[in-house]
Each structure stands twice: as C-alpha cells, then as structure tokens.
N, CA and C atoms as an extended XYZ file, in Angstrom:
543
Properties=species:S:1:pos:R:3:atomname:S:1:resname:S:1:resid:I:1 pbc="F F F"
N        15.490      -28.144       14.583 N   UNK     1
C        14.585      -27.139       14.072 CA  UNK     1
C        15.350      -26.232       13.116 C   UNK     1
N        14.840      -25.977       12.095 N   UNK     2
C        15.012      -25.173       11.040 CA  UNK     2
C        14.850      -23.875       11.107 C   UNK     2
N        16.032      -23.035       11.369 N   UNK     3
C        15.777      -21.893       11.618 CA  UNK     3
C        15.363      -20.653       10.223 C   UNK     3
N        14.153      -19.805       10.032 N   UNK     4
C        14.068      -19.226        8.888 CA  UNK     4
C        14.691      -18.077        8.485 C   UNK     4
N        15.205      -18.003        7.261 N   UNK     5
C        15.870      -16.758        6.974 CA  UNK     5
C        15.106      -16.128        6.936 C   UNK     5
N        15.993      -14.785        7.801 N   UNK     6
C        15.199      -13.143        8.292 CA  UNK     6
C        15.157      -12.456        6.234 C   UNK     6
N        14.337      -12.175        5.595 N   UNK     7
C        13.954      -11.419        4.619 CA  UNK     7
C        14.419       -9.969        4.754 C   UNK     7
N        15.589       -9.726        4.348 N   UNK     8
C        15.854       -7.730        4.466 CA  UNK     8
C        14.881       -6.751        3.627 C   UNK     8
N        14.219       -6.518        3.968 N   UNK     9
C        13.585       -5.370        3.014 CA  UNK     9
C        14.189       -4.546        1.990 C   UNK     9
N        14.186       -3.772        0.289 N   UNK    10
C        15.265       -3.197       -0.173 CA  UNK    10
C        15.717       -2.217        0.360 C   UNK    10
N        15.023       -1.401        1.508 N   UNK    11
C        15.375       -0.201        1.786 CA  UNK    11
C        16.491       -0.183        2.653 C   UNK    11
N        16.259       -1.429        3.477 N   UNK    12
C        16.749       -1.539        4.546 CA  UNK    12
C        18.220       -2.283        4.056 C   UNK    12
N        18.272       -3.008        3.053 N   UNK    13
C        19.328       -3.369        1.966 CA  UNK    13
C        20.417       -2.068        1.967 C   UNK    13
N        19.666       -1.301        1.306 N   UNK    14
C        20.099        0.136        0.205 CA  UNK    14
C        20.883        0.742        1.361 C   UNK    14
N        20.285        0.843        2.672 N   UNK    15
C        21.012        1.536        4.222 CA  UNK    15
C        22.155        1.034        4.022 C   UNK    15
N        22.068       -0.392        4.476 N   UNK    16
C        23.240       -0.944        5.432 CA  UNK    16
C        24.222       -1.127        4.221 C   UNK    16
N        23.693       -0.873        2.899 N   UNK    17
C        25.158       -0.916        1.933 CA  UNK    17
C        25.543        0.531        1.748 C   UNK    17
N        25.085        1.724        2.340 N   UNK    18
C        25.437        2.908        2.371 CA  UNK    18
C        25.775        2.559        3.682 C   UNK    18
N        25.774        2.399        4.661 N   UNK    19
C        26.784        2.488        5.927 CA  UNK    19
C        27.507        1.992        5.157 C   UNK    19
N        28.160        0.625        5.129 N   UNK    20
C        29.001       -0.314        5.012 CA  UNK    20
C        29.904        0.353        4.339 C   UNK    20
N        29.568        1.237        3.221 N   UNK    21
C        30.250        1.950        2.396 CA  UNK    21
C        31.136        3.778        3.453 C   UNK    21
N        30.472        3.383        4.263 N   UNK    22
C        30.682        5.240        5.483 CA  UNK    22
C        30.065        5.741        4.562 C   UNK    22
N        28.899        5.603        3.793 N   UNK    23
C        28.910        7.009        3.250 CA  UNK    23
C        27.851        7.272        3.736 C   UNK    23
N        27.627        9.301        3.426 N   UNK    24
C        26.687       10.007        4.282 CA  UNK    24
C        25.147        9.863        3.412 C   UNK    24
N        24.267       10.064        3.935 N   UNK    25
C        23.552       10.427        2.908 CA  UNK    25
C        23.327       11.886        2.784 C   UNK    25
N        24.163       12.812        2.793 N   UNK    26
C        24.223       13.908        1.803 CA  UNK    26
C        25.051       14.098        0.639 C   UNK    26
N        26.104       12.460        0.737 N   UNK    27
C        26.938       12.199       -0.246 CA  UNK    27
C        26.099       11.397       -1.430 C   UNK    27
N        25.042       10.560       -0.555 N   UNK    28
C        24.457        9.606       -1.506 CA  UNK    28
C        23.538       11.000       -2.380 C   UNK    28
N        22.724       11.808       -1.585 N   UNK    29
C        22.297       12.468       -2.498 CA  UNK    29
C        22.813       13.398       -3.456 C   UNK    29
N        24.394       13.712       -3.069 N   UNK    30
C        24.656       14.667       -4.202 CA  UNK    30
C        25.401       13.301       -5.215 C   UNK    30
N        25.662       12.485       -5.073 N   UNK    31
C        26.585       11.850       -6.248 CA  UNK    31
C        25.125       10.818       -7.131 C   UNK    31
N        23.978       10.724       -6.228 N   UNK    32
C        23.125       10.039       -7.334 CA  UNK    32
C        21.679       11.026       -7.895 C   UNK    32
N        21.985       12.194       -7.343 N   UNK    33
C        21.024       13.605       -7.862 CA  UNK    33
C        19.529       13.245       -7.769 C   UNK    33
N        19.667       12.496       -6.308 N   UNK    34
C        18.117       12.513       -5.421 CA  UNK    34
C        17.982       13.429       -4.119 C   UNK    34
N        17.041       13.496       -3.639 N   UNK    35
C        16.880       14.505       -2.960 CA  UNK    35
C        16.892       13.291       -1.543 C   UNK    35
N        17.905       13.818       -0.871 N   UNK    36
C        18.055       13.816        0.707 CA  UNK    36
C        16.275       13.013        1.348 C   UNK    36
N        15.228       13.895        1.399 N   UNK    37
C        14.470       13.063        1.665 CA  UNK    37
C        13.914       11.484        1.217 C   UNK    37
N        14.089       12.255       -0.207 N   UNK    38
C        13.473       10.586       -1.050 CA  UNK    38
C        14.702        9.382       -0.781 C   UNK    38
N        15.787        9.353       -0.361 N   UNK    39
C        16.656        8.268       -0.150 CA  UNK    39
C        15.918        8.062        1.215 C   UNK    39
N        15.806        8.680        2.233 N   UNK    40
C        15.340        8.472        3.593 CA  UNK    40
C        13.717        7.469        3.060 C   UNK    40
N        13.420        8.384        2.502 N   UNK    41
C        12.034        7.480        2.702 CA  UNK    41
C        11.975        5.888        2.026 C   UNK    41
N        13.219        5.449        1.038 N   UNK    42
C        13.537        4.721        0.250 CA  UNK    42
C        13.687        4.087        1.346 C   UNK    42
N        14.756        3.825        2.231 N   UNK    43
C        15.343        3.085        3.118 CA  UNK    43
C        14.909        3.068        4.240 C   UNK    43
N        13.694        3.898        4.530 N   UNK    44
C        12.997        3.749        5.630 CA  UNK    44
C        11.644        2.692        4.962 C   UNK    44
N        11.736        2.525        3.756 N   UNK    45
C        10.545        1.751        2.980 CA  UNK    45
C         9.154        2.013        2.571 C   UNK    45
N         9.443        3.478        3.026 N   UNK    46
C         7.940        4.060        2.867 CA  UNK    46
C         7.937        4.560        1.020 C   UNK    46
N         8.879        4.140        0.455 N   UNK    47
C         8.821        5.018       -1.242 CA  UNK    47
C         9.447        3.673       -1.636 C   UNK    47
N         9.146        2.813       -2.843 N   UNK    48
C         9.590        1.807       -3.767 CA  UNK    48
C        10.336        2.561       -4.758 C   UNK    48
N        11.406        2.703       -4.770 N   UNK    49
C        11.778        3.366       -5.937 CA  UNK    49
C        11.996        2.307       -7.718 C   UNK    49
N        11.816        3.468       -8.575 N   UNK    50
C        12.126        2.443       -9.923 CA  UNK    50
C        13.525        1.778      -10.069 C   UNK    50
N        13.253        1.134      -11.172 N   UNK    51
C        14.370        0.095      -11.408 CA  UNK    51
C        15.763        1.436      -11.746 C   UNK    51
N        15.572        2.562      -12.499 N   UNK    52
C        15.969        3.305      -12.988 CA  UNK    52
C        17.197        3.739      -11.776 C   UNK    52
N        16.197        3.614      -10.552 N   UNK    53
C        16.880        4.829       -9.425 CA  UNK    53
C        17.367        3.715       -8.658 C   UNK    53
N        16.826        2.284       -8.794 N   UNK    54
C        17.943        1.626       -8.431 CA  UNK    54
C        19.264        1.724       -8.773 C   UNK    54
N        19.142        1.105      -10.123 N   UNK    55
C        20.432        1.518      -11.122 CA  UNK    55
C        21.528        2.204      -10.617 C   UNK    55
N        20.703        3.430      -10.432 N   UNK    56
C        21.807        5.201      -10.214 CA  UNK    56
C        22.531        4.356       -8.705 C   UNK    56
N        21.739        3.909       -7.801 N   UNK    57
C        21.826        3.672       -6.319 CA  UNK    57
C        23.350        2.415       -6.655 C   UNK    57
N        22.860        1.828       -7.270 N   UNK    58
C        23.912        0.607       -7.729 CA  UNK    58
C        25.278        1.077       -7.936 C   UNK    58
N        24.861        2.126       -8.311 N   UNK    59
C        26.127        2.566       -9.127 CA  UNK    59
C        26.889        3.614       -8.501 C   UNK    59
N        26.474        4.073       -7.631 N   UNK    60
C        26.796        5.205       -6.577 CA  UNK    60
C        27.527        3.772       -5.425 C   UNK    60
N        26.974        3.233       -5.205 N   UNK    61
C        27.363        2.395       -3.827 CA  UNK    61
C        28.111        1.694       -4.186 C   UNK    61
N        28.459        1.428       -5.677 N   UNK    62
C        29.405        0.094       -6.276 CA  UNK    62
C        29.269       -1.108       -6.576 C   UNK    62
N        28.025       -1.731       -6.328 N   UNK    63
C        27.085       -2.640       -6.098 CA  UNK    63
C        26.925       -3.238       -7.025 C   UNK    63
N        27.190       -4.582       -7.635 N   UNK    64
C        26.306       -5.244       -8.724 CA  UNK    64
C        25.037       -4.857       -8.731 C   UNK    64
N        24.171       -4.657       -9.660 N   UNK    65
C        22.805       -3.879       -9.625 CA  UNK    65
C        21.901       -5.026       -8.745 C   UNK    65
N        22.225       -6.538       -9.831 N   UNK    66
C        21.488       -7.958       -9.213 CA  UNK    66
C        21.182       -7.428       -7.770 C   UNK    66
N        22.351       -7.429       -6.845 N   UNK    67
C        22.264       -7.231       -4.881 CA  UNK    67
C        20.761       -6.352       -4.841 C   UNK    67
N        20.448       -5.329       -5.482 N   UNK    68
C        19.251       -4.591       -5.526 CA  UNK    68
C        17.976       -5.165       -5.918 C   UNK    68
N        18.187       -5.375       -7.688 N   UNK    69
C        17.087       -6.244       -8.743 CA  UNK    69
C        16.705       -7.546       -8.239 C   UNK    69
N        17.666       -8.143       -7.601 N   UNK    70
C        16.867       -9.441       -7.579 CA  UNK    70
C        16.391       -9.823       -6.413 C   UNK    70
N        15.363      -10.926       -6.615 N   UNK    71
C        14.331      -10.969       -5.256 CA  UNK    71
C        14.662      -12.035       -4.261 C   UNK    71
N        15.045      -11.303       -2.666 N   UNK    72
C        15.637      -12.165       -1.434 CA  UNK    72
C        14.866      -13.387       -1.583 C   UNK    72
N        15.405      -14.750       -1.230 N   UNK    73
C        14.882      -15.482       -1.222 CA  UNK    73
C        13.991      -15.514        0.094 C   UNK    73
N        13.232      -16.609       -0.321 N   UNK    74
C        12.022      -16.334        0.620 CA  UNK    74
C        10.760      -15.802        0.417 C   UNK    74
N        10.823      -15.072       -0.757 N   UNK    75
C         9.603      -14.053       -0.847 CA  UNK    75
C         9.028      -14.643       -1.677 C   UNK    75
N         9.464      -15.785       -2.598 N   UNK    76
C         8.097      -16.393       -3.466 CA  UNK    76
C         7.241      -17.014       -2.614 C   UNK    76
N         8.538      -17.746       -1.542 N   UNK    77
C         7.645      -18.952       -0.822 CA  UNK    77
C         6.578      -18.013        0.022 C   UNK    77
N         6.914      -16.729        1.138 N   UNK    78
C         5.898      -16.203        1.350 CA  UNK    78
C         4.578      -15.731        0.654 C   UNK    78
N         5.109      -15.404       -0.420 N   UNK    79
C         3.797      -14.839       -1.665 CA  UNK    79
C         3.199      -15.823       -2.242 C   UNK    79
N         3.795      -17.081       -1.987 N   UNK    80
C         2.393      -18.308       -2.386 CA  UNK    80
C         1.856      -18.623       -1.153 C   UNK    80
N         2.421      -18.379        0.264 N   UNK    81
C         1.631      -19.172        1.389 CA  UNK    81
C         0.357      -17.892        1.886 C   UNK    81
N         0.742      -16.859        0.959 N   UNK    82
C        -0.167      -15.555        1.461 CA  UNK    82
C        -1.258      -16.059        0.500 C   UNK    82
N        -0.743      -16.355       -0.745 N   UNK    83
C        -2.094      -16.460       -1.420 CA  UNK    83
C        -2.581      -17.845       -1.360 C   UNK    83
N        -1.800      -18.819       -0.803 N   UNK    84
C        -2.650      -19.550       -0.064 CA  UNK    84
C        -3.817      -19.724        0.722 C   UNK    84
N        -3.458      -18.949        1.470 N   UNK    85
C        -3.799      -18.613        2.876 CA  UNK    85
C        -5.433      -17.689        2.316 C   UNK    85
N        -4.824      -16.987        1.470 N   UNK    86
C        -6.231      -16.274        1.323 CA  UNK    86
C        -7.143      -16.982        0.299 C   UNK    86
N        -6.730      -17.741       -0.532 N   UNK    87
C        -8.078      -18.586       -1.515 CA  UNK    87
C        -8.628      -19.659       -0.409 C   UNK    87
N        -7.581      -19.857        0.514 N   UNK    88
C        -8.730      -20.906        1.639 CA  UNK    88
C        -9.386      -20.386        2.288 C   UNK    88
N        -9.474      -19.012        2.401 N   UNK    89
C       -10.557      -18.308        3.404 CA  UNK    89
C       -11.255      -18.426        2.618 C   UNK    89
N       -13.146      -18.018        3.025 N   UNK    90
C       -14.293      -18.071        2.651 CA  UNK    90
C       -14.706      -16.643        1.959 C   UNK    90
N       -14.337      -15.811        2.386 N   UNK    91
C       -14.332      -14.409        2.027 CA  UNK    91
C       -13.093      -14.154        0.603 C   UNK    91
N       -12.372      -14.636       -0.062 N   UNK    92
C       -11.498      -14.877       -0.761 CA  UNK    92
C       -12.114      -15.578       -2.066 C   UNK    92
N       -12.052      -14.949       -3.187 N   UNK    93
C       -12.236      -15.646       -4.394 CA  UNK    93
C       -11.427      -15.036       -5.242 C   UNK    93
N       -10.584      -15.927       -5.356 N   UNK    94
C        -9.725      -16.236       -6.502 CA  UNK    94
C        -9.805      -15.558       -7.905 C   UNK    94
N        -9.615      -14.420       -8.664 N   UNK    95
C        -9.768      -14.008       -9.927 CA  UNK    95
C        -8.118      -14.034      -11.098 C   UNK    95
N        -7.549      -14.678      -10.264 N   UNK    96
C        -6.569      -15.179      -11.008 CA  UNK    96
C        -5.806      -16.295      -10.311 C   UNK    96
N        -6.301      -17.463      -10.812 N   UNK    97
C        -5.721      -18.749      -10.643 CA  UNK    97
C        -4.448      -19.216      -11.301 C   UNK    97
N        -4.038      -19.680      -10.338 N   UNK    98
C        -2.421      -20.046      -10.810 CA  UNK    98
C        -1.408      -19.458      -10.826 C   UNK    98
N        -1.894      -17.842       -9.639 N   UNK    99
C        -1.265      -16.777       -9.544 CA  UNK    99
C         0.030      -16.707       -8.031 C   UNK    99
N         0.083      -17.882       -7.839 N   UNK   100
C         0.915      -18.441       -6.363 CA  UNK   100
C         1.850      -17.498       -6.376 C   UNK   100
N         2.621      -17.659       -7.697 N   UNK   101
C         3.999      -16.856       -7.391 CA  UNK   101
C         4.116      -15.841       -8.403 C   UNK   101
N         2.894      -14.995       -8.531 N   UNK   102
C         3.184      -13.988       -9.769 CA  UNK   102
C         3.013      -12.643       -8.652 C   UNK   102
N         3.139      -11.881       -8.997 N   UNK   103
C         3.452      -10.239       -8.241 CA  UNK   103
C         2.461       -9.876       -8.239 C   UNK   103
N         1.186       -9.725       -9.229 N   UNK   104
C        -0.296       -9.726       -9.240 CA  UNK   104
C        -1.116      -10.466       -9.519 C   UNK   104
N        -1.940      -10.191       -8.275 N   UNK   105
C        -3.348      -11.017       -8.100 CA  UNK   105
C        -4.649      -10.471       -7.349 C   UNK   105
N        -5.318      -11.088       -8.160 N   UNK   106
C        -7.016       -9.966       -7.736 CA  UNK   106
C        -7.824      -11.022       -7.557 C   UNK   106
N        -8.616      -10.732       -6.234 N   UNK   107
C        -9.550      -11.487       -5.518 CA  UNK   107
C       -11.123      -10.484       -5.889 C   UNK   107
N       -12.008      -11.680       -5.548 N   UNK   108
C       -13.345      -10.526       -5.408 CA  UNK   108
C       -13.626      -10.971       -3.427 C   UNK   108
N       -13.952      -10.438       -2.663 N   UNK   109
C       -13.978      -10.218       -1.646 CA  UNK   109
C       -15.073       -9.776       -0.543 C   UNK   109
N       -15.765      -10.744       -0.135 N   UNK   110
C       -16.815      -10.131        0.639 CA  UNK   110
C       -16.713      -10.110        2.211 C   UNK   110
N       -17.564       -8.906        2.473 N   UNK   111
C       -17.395       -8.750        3.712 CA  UNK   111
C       -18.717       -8.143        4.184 C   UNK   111
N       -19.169       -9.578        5.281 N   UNK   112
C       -20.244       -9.244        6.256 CA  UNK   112
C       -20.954       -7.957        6.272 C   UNK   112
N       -22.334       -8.318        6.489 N   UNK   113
C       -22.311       -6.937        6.960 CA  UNK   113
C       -21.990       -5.809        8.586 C   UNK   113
N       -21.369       -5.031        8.911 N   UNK   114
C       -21.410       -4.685       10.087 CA  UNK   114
C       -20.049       -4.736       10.863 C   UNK   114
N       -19.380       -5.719        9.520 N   UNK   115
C       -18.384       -6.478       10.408 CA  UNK   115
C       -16.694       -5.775        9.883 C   UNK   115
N       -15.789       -6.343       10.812 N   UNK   116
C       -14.030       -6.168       10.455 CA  UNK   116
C       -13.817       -6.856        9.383 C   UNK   116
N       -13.115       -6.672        8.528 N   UNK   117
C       -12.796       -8.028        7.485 CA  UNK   117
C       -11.785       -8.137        8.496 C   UNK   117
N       -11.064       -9.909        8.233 N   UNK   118
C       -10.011      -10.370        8.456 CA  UNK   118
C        -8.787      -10.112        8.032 C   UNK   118
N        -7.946       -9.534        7.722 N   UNK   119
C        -6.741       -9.381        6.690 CA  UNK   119
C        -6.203      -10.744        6.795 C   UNK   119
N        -5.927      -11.497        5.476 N   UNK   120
C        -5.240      -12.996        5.650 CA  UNK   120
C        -3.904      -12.422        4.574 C   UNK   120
N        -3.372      -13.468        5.039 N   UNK   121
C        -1.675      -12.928        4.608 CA  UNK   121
C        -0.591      -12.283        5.132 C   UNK   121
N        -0.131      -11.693        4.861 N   UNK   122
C         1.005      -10.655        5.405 CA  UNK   122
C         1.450       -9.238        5.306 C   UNK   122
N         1.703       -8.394        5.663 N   UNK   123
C         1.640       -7.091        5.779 CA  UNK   123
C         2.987       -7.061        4.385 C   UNK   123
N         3.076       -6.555        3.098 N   UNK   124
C         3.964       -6.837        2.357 CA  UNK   124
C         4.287       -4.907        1.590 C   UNK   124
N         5.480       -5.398        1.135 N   UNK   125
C         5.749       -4.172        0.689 CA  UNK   125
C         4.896       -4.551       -0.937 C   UNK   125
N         4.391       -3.241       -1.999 N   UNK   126
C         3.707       -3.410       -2.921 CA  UNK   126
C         2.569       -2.079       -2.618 C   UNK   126
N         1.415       -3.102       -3.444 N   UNK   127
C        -0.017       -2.027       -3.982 CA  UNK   127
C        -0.506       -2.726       -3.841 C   UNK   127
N        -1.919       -1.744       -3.331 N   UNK   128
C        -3.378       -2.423       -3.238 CA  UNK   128
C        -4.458       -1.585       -3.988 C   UNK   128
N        -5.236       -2.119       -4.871 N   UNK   129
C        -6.285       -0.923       -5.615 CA  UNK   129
C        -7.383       -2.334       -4.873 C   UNK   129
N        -8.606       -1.304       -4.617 N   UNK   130
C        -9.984       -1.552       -4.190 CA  UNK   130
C       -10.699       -1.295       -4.552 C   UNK   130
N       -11.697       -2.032       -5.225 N   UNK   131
C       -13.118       -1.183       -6.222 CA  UNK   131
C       -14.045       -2.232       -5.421 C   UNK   131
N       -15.159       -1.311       -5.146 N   UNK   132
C       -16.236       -1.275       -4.130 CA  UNK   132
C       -17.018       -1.912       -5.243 C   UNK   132
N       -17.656       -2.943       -5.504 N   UNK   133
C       -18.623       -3.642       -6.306 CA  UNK   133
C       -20.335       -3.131       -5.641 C   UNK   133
N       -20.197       -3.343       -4.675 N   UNK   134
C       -21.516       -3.037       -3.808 CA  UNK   134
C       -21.367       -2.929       -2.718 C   UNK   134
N       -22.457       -2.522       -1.598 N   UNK   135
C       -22.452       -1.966       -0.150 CA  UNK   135
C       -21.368       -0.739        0.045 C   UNK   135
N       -20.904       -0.421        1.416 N   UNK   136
C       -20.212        0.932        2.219 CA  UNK   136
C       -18.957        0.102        2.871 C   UNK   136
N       -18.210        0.379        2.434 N   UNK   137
C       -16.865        0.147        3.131 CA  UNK   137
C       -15.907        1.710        3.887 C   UNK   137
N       -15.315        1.111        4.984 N   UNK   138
C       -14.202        2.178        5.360 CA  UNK   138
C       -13.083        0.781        4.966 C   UNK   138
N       -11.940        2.109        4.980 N   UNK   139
C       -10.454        1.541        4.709 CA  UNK   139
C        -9.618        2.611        5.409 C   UNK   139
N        -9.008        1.952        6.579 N   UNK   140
C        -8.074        3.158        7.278 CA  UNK   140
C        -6.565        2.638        6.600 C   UNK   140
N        -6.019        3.582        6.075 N   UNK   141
C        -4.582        3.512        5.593 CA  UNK   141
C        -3.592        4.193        6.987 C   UNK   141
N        -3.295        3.812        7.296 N   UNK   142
C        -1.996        4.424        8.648 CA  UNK   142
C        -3.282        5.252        9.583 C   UNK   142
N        -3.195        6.583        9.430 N   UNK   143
C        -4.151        7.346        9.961 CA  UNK   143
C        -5.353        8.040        9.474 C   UNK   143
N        -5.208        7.825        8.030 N   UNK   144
C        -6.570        8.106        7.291 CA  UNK   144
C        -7.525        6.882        6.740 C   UNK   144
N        -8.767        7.460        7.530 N   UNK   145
C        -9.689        6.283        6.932 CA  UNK   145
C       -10.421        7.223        5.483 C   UNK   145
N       -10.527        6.233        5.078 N   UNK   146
C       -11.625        6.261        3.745 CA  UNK   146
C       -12.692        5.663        3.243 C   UNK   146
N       -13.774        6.501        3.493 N   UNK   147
C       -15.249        5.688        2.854 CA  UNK   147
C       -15.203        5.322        1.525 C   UNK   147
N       -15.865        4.595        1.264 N   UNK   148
C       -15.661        3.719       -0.387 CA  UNK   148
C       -17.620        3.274       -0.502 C   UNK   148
N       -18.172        4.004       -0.950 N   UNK   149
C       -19.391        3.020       -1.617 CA  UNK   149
C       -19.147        2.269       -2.929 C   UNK   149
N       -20.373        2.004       -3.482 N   UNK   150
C       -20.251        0.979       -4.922 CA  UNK   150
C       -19.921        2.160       -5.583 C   UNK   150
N       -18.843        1.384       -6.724 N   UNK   151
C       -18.255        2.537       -7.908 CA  UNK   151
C       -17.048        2.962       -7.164 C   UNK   151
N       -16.625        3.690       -6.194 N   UNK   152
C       -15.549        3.964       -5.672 CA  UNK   152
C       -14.499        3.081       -5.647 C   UNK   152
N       -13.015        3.728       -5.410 N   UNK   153
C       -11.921        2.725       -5.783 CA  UNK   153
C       -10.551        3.590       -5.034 C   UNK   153
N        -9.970        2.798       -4.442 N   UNK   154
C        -8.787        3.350       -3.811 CA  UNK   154
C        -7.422        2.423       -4.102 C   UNK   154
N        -6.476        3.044       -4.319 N   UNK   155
C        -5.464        2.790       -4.494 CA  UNK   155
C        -3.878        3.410       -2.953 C   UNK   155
N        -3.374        1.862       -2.980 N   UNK   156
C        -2.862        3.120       -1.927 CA  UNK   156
C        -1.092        1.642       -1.567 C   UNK   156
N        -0.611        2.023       -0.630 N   UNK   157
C         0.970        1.151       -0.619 CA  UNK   157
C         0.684       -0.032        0.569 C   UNK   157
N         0.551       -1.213        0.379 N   UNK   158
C         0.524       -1.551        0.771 CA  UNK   158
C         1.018       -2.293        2.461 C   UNK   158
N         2.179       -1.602        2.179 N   UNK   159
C         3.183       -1.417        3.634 CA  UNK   159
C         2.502       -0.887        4.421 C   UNK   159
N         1.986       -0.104        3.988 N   UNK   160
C         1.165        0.883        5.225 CA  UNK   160
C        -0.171       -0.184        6.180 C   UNK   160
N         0.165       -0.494        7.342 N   UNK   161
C        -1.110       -1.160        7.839 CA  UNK   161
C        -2.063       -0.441        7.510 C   UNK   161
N        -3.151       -1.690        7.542 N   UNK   162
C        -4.765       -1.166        6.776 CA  UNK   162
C        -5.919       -2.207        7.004 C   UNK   162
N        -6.685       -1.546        7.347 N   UNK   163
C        -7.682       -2.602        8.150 CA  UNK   163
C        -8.772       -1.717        7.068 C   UNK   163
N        -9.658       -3.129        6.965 N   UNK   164
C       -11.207       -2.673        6.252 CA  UNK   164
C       -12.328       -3.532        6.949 C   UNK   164
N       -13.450       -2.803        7.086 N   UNK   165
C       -14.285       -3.090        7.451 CA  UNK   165
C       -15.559       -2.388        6.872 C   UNK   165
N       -16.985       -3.544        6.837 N   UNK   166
C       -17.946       -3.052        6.443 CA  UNK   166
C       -18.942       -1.912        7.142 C   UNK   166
N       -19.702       -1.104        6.422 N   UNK   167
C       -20.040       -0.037        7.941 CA  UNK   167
C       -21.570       -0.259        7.421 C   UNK   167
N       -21.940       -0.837        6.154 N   UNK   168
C       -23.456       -1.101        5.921 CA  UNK   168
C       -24.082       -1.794        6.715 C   UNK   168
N       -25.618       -1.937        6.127 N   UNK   169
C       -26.180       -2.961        6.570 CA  UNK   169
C       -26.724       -4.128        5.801 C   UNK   169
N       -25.638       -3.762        4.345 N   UNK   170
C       -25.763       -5.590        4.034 CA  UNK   170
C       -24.348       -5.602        3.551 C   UNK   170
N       -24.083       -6.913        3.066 N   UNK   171
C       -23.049       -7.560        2.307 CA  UNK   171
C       -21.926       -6.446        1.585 C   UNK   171
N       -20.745       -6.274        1.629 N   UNK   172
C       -19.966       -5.439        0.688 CA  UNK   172
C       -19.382       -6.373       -0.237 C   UNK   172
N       -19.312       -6.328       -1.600 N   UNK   173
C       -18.693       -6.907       -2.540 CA  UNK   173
C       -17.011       -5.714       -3.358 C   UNK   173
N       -16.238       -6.628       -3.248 N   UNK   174
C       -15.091       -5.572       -3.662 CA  UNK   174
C       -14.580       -6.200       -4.416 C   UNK   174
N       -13.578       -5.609       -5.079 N   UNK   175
C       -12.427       -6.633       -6.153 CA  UNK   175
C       -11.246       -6.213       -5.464 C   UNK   175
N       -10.356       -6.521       -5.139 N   UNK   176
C        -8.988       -6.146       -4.551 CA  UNK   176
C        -7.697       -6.719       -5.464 C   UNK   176
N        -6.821       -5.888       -5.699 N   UNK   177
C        -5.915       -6.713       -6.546 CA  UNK   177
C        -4.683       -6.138       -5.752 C   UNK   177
N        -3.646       -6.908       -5.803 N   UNK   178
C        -2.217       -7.170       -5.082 CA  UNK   178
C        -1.247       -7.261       -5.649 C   UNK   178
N        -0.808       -6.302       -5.758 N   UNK   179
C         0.829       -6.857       -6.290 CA  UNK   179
C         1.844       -6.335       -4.833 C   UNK   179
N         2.394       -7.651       -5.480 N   UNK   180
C         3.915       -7.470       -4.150 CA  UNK   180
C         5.133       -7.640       -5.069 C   UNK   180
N         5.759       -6.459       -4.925 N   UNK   181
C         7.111       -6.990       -5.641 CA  UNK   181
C         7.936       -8.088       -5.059 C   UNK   181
C-alpha cells in the first residue's frame, strides 16, 4: 500500500521554518515590518498573504523564495479529484470546462428546495464568491450565517468551514466560483 504524502499548508510551512530557524516571532515581526498578529494569523492559515510578503518572509528566514511560491505536490492532483468529484454530482454544472487543474472555477449550482446542499470536494485553503441566481439561501461561514436571496452575493475564505443550505420553498439557483491556490 501506497502511503500518501501529508500536504503542509503555507502557514504551517512559514512556522516550522521560523522555529527551525529559533527565531521568535517578535523577531520575525520586527526584521520583516509585519505586525506580530498578521504573521500569527499567516501561520495559523487564517490570512493568505501576497506574493510580496512572501518575498519579505523568504528573505527574513533565508529561504529560497521557490520553498514558499511553489505549489506542494499533491495539490493539483487534489484540485482535479475535487473538481471531479463535483461535475459528477447532479447539483454541479460545470461553467468552466477543462478547468481540472486551474486555481479558478465556477459552477452554477442547485439546491433543493428545503434542503442542506452537499459540500463535494474538500475543505481547501482559497475563495469562494456566491451569487444567488434565484430562491433564499443561508451560508454559515465559521459562526456567522448569512441570508442571500436572488441578486445577493457573498464572498468570503474558503478555509473557513461552510455549509449552505436552501431555506425556500422552491429551487435555489447560484453561481459559485473557486479558486484554490
């Protein structure tokens, strides 16, 4: 049996090469002129930072930038079996084909009326924007839910668990688009 490589998250990357290094993070924040929280939330994975503040991070830790920029293996093959996974569901339509291994992709998406949607795929670090085509949707992000009728549109991080479900009494039509870095 083929055992699968564990995927490190970058944040969780960015940590263990600041341990590895002893350094504090009140050192990381004064030598790369971020603020103490925003490295925490970086490496706790709750903040994607830019390529920019990678960079600085690279360069503070000593790091070929690549160890940061480039993408763990593993994550295409997950990001095509996610979007696999979701053009074979029934609730799943495809608005960009041929999108297996691209970072964005937008489905149109229906959901029952009354009912949970399914989430198909994987809980991924990235973005999710939602535009309500028709019917009443909720969307709970961590601890806030959010109503969405037609016309409405939410944007929000995808890391964050998030369950949607319809609260009408007919059909909800949505567009959902995905990017995963």
């Amino acid at each position: 049996m083929v055992k699968k490589k564990e995927i490190i998250p970058l944040g969780k990357r960015i940590r263990r090469a600041r341990l590895d290094k002893k350094m504090s993070l009140d050192t990381m924040a004064n030598e790369t002129g971020l603020a103490k929280a925003f490295i925490k939330k970086i490496e706790g994975g709750d903040q994607r930072p830019s390529v920019g503040i990678l960079l600085q991070i690279s360069r503070t830790l000593a790091l070929d930038s690549e160890f940061l920029l480039k993408e763990p293996s593993g994550v295409k093959e997950e990001r095509s079996q996610a979007y696999t996974k979701r053009t074979d569901n029934y609730a799943y339509t495809p608005l960009t084909p041929g999108a297996e291994n691209k970072h964005l992709k937008a489905f149109r998406i229906v959901v029952d009326a009354g009912s949970n949607h399914d989430g198909v795929g994987f809980l991924h670090e990235g973005e999710e924007f939602v535009h309500v085509l028709c019917g009443r949707v909720e969307i709970q992000v961590g601890d806030h839910i959010n109503v969405l009728k037609q016309g409405d549109s939410l944007h929000f991080n995808s890391g964050i668990k998030h369950d949607l479900r319809n609260t009408g009494n007919t059909d909800a039509e949505l567009i959902v688009v995905v990017y995963a870095p």
